[in-house]
N, C-alpha and C positions, 0 to 999 in steps of 0.2 A: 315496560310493556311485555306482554304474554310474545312468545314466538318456538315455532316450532324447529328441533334443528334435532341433525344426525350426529352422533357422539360415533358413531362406528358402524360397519357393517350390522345390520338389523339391530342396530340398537338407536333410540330417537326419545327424546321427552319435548316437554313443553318447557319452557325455560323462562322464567322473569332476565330481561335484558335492558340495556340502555334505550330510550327512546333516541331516533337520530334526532341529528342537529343537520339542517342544509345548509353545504358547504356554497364556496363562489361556484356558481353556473348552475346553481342543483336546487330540487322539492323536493319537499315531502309528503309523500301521498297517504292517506286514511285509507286501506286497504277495507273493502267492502266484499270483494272476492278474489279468488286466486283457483285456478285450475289444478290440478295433478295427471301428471302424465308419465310417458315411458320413461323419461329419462329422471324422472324424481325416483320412480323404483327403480333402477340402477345405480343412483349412488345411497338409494337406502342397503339395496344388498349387497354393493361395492364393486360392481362388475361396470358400472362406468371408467370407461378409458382415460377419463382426467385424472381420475386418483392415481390410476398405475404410470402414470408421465410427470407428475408434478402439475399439473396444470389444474388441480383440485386436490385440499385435502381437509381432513374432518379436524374440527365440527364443521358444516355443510348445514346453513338455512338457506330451503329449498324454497320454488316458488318462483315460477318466470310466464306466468297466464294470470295475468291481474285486471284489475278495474278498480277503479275508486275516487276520493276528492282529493285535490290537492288542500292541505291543511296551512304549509307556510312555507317562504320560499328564502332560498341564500342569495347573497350578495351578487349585482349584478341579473338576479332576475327581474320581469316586469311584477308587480305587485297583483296584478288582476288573473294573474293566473291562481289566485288565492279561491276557493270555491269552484275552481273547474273541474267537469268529470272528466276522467283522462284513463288511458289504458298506454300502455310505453312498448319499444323495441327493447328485445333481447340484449343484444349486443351491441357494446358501448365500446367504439374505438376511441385510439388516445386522441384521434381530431387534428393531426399533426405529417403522421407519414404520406408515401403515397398514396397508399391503397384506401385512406381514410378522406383525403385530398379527392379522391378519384369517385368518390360515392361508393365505397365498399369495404364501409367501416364493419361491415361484419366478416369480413375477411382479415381485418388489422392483429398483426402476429403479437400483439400486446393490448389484446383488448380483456374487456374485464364483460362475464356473461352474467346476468343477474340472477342470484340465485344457483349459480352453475361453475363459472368460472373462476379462478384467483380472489375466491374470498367476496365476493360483490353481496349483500344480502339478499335474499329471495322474500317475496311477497306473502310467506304463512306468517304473519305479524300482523301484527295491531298497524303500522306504519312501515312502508319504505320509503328510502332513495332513492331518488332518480332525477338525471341530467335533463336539464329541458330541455334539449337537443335530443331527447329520446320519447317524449313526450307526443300522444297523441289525442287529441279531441274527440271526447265522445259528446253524440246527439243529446239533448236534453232527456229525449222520449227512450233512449236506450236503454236498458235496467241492466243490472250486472253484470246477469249472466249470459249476456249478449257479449258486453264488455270485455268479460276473461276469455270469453272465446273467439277474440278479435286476434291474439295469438297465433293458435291455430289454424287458424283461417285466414292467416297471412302467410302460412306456411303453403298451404290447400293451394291460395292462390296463385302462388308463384309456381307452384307445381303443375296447375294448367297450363300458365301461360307456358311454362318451358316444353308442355306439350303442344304447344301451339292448332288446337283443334278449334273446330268450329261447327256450325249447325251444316249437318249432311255429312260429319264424320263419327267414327266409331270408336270408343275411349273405352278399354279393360284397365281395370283400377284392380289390382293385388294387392291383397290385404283391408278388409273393414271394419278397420277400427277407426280413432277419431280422425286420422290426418287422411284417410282413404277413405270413411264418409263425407266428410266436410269436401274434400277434392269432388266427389261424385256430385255433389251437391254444387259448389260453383261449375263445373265441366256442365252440366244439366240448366243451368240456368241460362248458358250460353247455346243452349238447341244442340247440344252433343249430345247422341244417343250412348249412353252409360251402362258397361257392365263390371259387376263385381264379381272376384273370383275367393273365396275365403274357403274355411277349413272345417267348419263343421255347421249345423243345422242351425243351431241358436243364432249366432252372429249373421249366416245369412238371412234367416227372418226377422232381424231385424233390421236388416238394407233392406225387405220387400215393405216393412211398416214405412217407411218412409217414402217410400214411392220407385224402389229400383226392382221391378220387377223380372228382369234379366240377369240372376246369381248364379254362380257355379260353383263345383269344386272343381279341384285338378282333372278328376276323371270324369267329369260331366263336359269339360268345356268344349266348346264347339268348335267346326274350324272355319271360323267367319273371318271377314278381315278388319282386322285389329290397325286402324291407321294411327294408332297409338297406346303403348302399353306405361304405365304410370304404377311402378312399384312403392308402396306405402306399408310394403308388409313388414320388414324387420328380417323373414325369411330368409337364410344366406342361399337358399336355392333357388330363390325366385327370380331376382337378376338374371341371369342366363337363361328362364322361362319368357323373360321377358321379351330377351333378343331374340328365341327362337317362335316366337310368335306373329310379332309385329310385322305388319308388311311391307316389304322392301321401299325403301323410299322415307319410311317413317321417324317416329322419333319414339326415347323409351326415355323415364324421367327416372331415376330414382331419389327419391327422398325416404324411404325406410333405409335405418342403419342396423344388419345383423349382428350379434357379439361375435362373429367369428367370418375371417376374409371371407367373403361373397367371390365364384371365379364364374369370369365373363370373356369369352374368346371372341378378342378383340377380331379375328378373321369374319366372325359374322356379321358381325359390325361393318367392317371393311368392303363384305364383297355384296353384302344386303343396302349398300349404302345408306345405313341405319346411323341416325343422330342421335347421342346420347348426352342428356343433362343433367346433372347435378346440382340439387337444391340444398344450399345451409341456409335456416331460419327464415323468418318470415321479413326481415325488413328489406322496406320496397314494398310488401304487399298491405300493409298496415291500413292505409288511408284506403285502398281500393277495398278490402274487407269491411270495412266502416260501413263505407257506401252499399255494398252488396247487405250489411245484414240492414241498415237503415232504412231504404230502401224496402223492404220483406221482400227483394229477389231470392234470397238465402236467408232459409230459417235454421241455425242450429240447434238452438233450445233442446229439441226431442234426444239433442246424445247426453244430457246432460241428467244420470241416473239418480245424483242423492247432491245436498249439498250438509255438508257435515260441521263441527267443529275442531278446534286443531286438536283437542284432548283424543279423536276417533284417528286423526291422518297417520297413525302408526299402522293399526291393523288395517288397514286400507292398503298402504303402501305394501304391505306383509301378502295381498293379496286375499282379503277377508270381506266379503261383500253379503248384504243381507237381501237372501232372497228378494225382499219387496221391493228393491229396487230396478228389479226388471233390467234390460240387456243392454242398456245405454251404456257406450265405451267410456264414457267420461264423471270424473265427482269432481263436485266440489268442496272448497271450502268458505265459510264465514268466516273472518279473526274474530271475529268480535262473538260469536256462540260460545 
């Protein structure tokens, strides 16, 4: 089968590979769509921190925002999972230690990330792997590219809740891009009055296309009270904007990761009696994202700019986009184009 994979820092083809075989506990899914995100362009340019730890090494088949059918399943699965649409968890712990025992297999110091970590394969393929225990149901009515963006928006989600807002409070989301739209978007559906703060014109008109008519930059923003600030930028300066915004009492979320340490004086924290939480990956939030896009609580369709084939996901990742695609944070891809 066709699959896309990284040979080295900005180097990537298409590659004829093994089709899998599903092992005991595991499927095989007919990949229909697959996402690309920030962390696909970092181990295309090499500045993902798994390559420099051991915790990834090239070749690297990327691809961890999927949707698709299950095709055939391994040993010990039910059989009827045979023709189901399905989109899966990132991260696959070994199912065994504590923290896996405990429901926080994506914390497991031996887990395998799909498409990311210790070699796992990623979803730009004709076909992946995946544990049925990773495995989540999609609606009949849901089309794809709902599906690939059940991901993300389990990432979004849990980024809410760890803000823990509600209708009659006030949420500043830094950075608007996908994981900082998408957040703006469940926070908003939940009657939380939403602003975004980003970096230059483009991007924030495209937060007002959508309906967040409240955008800033650094030197626009206002001094309202922020009863919660929700970093999704990647900025290594925006952390400590964050804390010095929020109003006392509050909570800051971060889920952007900068390439380079982010510093946050933990005293403002301390004496603002500011709650701060830390989001890795979307599971947990998988099944509630389901619901919210199934549901049309949450539409994310609109971030979704082009969907491509794998022979284009090079110069994509390279940072090459075609005008017509207009300002959407996110592409896709087809395996099968």
């Amino acid at each position: 089968m066709r699959a896309f994979v990284i040979t080295g820092p900005g180097r990537a083809e298409v590659q004829q590979v093994p089709r899998p075989e599903p092992r005991t506990g595991e499927v095989v899914v007919d990949v229909e769509r697959a996402g690309v995100c920030g962390t696909d362009v970092e181990v295309f340019t090499g500045e993902m921190s798994y390559l420099h730890d051991g915790q990834a090494a090239y070749p690297v088949r990327i691809g961890h925002e999927w949707a698709g059918t299950v095709a055939s399943v391994g040993p010990g699965v039910d059989e009827s999972w045979v023709g189901r649409r399905v989109t899966g968890d990132t991260m696959l712990g070994c199912g065994a230690c504590d923290r896996c025992v405990r429901g926080k297999q994506h914390l497991c110091a031996d887990r395998y990330e799909i498409g990311i970590r210790h070699g796992w394969p990623g979803a730009l393929a004709e076909q992946l792997p995946v544990p049925v225990t990773a495995l989540v149901p999609l609606p009949d009515h849901m089309d794809a590219a709902l599906g690939a963006l059940v991901e993300p928006g389990g990432n979004a989600l849990r980024a809410v809740l760890g803000a823990d807002v509600g209708p009659g409070d006030r949420l500043l989301v830094l950075g608007p891009g996908t994981i900082g739209l998408l957040s703006a978007q469940v926070a908003a559906a939940r009657g939380v009055e939403v602003h975004l703060l980003g970096r230059d014109e483009p991007t924030l008109e495209f937060a007002r296309s959508l309906g967040f008519g409240s955008t800033w930059t650094r030197d626009t923003l206002p001094a309202l009270r922020w009863d919660a600030v929700l970093d999704a930028s990647g900025a290594a300066a925006l952390p400590a904007l964050a804390v010095d915004v929020v109003e006392p009492g509050g909570r800051v979320v971060f889920i952007g990761i900068a390439p380079e340490p982010s510093l946050v004086d933990s005293r403002a924290l301390a004496l603002q009696d500011v709650t701060a939480v830390g989001v890795l990956s979307a599971s947990g939030g998988l099944s509630g994202t389901v619901e919210l896009y199934a549901s049309g609580a949450v539409d994310p369709r609109p971030l979704v700019a082009a969907t491509v084939g794998l022979d284009e996901v090079a110069s994509v990742l390279a940072g090459q986009r075609d005008p017509a695609w207009g300002a959407g944070p996110k592409v896709h891809v087809d395996p099968r184009l």
